[in-house]
C-alpha positions, 0 to 999 in steps of 0.5 A, spaced: 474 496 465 480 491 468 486 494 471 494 495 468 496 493 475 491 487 477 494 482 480 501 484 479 508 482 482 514 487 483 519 487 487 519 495 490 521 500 495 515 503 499 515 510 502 509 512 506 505 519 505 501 519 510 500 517 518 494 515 521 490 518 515 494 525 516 498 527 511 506 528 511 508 534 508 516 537 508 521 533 510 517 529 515 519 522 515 513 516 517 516 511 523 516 506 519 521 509 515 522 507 508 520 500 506 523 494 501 519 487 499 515 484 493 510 488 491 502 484 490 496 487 487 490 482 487 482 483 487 479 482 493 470 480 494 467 482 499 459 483 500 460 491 498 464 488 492 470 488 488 476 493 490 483 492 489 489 491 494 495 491 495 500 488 499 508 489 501 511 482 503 517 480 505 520 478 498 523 471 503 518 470 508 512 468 503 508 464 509 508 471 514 504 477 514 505 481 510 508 488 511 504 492 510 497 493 506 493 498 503 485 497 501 481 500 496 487 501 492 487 507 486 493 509 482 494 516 483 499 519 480 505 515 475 512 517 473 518 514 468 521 509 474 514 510 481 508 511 481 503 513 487 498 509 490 492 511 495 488 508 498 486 505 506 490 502 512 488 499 517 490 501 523 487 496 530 486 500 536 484 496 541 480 491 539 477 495 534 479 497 527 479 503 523 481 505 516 484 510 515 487 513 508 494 512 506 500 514 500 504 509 497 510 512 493 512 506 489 519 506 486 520 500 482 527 496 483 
């Protein structure tokens, strides 16, 4: 079954759930605060298949890396006005990476 959010282009504010694949409860705040940019979704093929991506790019700067990106994507939960998204992040330690799991609360400006 197709996903509603394949390859998809918004405009949205970010708000990270979790922190190094620990969840933030409370009031807790992730270091990187709030984040705002385009929000693209797209399908990505590997040699384990296909999964979904998604990325939050600087709306302005369409050749630079990307803000952040979340693999595996799968939509969670979804309101009248956000959404949330789960997925991994991948952190480098070193010259290694690592994935680990992440929220995305999505709100759409």
């Amino acid at each position: 079954m197709d996903s509603p959010f394949k390859n998809t282009v918004m405009r949205a504010k970010v708000i990270l759930t979790h922190h190094h694949g620990v969840s933030l409860q409370g009031n807790r705040a992730h270091p990187l605060g709030e984040l705002s940019g385009q929000l693209i979704t797209h399908m990505l093929t590997s040699k384990r298949g296909m999964y979904m991506v998604a990325t939050l790019r600087d709306p302005n700067d369409h050749v630079g890396p990307a803000l952040i990106e979340l693999f595996d994507v799968q939509l969670y939960l979804i309101g009248p006005q956000s959404m949330q998204l789960r997925g991994f992040e991948r952190l480098s330690i070193g010259h290694q990476s690592q994935y680990v799991l992440q929220g995305w609360v999505v709100v759409m400006n």
